[in-house]
N, C-alpha and C positions, 0 to 999 in steps of 0.2 A: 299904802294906797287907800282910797277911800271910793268904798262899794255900794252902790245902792242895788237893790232889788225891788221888781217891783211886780206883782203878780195881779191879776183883776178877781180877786177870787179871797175865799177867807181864809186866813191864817193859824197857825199856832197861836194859842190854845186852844181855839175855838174852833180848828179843822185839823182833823191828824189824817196824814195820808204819804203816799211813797212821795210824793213830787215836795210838799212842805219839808217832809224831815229833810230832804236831800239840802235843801236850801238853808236850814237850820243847822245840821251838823258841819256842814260847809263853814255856813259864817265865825260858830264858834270853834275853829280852827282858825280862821283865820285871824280871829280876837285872839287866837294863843300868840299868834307871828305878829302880832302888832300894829292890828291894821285894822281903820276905820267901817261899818258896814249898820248897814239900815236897811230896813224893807218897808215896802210899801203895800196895802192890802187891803179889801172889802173887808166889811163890817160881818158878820156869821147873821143868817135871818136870828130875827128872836127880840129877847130884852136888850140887849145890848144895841142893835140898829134903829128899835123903837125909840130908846135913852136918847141917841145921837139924832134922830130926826125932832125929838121935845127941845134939843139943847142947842140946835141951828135954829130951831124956829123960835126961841124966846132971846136969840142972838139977833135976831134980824136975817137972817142964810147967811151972815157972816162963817159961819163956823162951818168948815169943812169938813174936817175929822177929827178923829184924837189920836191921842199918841200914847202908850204907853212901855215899860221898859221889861215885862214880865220875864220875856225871852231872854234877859241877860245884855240888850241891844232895842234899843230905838226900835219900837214900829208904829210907824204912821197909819191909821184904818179910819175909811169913808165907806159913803155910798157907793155901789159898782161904777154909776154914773158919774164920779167924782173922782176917779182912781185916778184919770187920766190930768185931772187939775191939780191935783194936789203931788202928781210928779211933775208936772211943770213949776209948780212954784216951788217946791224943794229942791228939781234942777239949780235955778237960781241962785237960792240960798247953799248951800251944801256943795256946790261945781262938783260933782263924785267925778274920780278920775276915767271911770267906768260904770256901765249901766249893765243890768241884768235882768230883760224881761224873761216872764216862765210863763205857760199853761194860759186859757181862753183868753183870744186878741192879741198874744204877745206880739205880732206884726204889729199892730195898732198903736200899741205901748212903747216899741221900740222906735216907729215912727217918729213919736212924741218928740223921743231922746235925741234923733239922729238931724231931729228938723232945729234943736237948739246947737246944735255942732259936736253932740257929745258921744263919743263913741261906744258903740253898745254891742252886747251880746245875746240871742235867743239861745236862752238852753234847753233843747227837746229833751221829754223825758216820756215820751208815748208816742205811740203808731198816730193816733190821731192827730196830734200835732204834727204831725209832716204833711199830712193829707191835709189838717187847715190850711197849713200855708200854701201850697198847692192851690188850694181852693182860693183864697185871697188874692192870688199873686192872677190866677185868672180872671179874678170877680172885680179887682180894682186897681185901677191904674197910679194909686198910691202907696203901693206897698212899697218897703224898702229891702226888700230882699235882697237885692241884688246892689245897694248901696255899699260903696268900699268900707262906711264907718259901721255896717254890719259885720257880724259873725257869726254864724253857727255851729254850735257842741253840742254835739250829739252824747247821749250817757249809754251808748254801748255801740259794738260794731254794727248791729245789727239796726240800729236807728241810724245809723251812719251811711252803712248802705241804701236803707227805703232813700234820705237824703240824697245820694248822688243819682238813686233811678229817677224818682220823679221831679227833683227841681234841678239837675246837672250840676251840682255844689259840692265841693269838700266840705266837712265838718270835722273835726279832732272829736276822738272820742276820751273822754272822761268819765270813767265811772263814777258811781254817785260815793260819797264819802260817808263811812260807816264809823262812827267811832265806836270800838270795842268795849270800854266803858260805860257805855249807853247805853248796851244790848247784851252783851258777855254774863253767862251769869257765874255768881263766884261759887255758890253751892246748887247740885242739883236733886235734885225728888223728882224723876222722870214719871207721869202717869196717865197723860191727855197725848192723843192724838188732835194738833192743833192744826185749826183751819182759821186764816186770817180774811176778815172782810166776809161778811155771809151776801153775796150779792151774785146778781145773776151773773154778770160778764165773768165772775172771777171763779164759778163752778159753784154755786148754794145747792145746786139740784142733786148734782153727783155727792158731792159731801154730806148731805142727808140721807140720799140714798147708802155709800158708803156706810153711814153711824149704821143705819136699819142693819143692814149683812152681819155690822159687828159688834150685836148688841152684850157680848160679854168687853168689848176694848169700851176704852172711856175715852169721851171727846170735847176738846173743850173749841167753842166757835166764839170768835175776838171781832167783833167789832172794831173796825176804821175807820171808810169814809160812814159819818153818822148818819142811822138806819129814817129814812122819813117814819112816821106814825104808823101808817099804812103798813108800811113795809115792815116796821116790827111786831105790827097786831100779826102778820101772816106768819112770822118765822115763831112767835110765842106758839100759834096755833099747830104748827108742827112739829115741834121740839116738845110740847107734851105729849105728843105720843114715843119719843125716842128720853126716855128718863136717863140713859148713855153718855146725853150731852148736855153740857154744863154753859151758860150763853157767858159771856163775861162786854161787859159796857165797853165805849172808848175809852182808856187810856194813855197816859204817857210810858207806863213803866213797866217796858217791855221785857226787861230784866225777868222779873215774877214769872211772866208768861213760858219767857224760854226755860226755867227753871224748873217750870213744870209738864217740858212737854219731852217727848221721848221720840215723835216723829212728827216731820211739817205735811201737810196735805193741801196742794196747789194745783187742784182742778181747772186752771184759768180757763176760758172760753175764750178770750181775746187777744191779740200781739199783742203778749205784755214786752214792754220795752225792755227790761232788766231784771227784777225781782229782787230788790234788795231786803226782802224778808229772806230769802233763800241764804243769803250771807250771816242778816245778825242771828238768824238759827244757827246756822255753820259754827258760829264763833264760840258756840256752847258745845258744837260735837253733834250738832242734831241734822240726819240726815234728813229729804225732801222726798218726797213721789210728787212729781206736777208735771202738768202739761208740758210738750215738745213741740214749743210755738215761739215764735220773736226773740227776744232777748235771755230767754230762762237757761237754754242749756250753757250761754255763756257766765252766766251766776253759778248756776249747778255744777259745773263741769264732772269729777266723778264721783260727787257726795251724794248721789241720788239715784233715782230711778225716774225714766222718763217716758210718759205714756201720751198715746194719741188724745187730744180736749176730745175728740168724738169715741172713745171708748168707753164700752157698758162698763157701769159701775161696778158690775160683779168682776171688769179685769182690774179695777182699780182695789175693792178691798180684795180680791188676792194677791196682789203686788203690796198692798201694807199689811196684810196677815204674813208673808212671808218675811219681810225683813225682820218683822218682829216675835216671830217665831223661830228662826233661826239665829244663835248667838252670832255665830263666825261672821254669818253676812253685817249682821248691825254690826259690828266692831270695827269691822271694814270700809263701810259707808262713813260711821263715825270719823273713823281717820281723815277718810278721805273729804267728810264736809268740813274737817277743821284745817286741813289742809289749803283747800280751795278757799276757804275767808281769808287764805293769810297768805295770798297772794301778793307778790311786790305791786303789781297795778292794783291793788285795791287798799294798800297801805297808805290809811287815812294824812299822815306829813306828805307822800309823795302826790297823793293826790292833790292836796290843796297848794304846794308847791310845784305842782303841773297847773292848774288853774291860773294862778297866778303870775304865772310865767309868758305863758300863753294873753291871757288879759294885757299883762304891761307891754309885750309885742303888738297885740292888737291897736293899744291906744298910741307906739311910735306910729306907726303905719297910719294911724287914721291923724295925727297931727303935724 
C-alpha cells in the first residue's frame, strides 16, 4: 500500500513527542512489510523555516517545501500555511492508497484528502483532539467527519469512548506501536528516577516538588516537547536549588535513558490519551507511579502504582520511596511492567498488521 501522512505541525528530528514517534515507529514497520509511506509536515520555528522562507523567496514562492530522507522515508516540510498545498499537490503525484491525518486541523487536512476522492483516516492520539473535532464539527459546516471516505482510530479505549460520547462515532482502537528495539535496553545501571517532559500539563510542579522530599534518590528530568527559552530559564532557576537532578536535552535515544532509570514518575495533569512512555519503560522492567487519568491505566495495567494528578506531593514521594525501598515490591512491579509491554495487542507486527488491515478495508468501502 502506499501511505501518506500528513500532520500541520513539526516533525522528526526536529520535534520528539508521543504523537510523532507513534507515526514514525508505525511507518518503519510498515517499511519492514513492504510498503510505501511519506509524511508530510511544518517546518520547526528556527534556521531551518528562516532557510526555507530565503529559498522560496529567491525562487520566485515557487518553492513550497523541501523534502528530505533523514527519517529512513520521504518527508515533505513547509510553511504551517503551506501544509495544506503541498498535500494536495502530492495527492496528485503520489495517488497514496490512503491518507493519514494526525494532531492540530487534522479535520481540515483530511478534508483536503477526502474532497480529492481519496480515502482518509484521522488518527486521535489525545483528549484534545476529540474535543477539536467536536468543536469543528459545530463551528463549520465543512467538516467531514461524518463523510463515509472518513475514519476514525482512536489509540486507546479510552479515546475511543470520549469518541463515541461526544461525536456518536465508532472508532477501532489501535494502540500506538512501540518497537522494543527502539526503546529496550540491553544493559542496565538503574540510578534516576525519571521524569519525561518537564511541563506543566504533564506534573513539572509535583516532580520538583517530589526531587525536594527526596533529596538523598537521584533524578534525571528528560526533555520532549522542546522547552521555549522562557520556559527553560525557569526550570534552570529551580533545579539549582535541587543538585538531586540531573536535566538531560531532547533526544532520540531513549534506550540510554531507560538504562539509566530504575523508576518512571508520571505526574500528568491532563487526559493523557495512552502513555507510551509507560510501555517503552516496561520493556526495560521499569515500573511507573503516574497519574490515574485517561488512557494511563490502560498502559500501566499492573506495572505501577497509580495516584490521584490532585494528590500532595508528599503521597507521591512516599509511593516512590516505597517501591524502592522495598525489594519484593520492585521485583514485582518489575515483572509485572515487563509483562504488561509484551502484551499481544501491543505487539508492534500485530499492530501494524491491524492498521493495515483495517486501512485496506477502509479504502474497499470508500471505493
Amino acid at each position: 500500500m502506499r501511505l501518506l501522512f500528513v500532520i500541520k505541525e513539526p516533525y522528526l528530528p526536529d520535534a520528539i513527542g508521543g504523537g510523532v514517534l507513534d507515526i514514525h515507529h508505525l511507518i518503519l514497520q510498515f517499511l519492514d512489510l513492504g510498503h510505501h509511506c511519506e509524511v508530510i509536515a511544518s517546518l520547526a520555528p528556527g534556521l531551518h523555516h528562516l532557510a526555507h522562507r530565503f529559498r522560496r523567496l529567491i525562487s520566485g514562492r515557487k518553492l513550497l517545501g523541501v523534502s528530505d530522507c533523514k527519517n529512513r522515508y520521504v518527508t515533505r516540510r513547509g510553511s504551517e500555511w503551506h501544509v495544506p498545498q503541498l498535500l494536495r499537490e502530492r495527492l496528485a503525484e503520489l495517488r497514496p492508497d490512503v491518507v493519514i491525518a494526525q494532531g492540530m486541523e487534522d479535520w481540515f487536512l483530511a478534508g483536503e484528502a477526502i474532497n480529492m476522492g481519496y480515502p482518509t483516516i484521522i488518527r486521535i492520539v489525545s483528549a484534545a483532539g476529540v474535543d477539536a473535532l467536536q468543536f469543528a464539527e459545530r463551528q463549520y459546516s465543512t467538516t467531514p467527519i461524518r463523510n463515509p471516505r472518513l475514519l476514525l482510530i482512536s489509540n486507546s479505549t479510552f479515546i475511543s469512548t470520549k469518541v463515541r460520547e461526544l461525536l456518536g462515532l465508532e472508532s477501532p482502537v489501535i494502540y500506538p506501536l512501540i518497537r522494543p528495539d527502539d526503546c529496550a535496553a540491553s544493559k542496565r545501571q538503574p540510578e534516576y528516577i525519571t521524569f519525561i517532559n518537564p511541563s506543566s500539563i504533564k506534573g513539572v510542579e509535583i516532580a520538583l516538588q517530589v526531587a525536594s522530599l527526596l533529596p538523598h534518590r537521584k533524578f534525571l528530568f528528560v526533555e520532549s516537547w522542546k522547552l521555549t527559552r522562557a520556559a527553560r530559564k525557569t526550570l534552570n532557576s529551580r533545579l539549582r536549588t535541587l543538585p538531586n537532578v540531573h536535566f538531560r536535552p531532547q533526544s532520540m535515544n531513549m534506550q540510554e535513558v531507560y538504562s539509566q532509570t530504575s523508576l518512571l514518575l508520571m505526574p500528568t495533569q491532563c487526559e493523557e490519551a495512552f502513555g507510551r512512555i509507560i510501555v517503552e519503560a516496561g520493556l526495560s522492567g521499569i515500573p511507573v507511579v503516574a497519574s490515574q487519568t485517561g488512557g494511563i491505566p490502560e498502559a500501566t495495567s499492573n506495572g505501577g502504582i497509580l495516584l490521584s494528578p490532585s494528590d500532595p506531593p508528599e503521597k507521591w514521594a512516599g509511593t516512590v520511596e516505597r517501591i524502592l525501598s522495598d525489594r519484593d515490591m520492585y521485583a514485582r512491579l518489575s515483572r509485572n511492567a515487563l509483562l504488561s509491554a509484551e502484551r499481544k495487542e501491543l505487539n508492534p507486527d500485530k499492530v501494524a498488521r491491524h492498521f493495515l488491515e483495517i486501512a485496506d478495508n477502509h479504502k474497499r468501502r470508500s471505493t
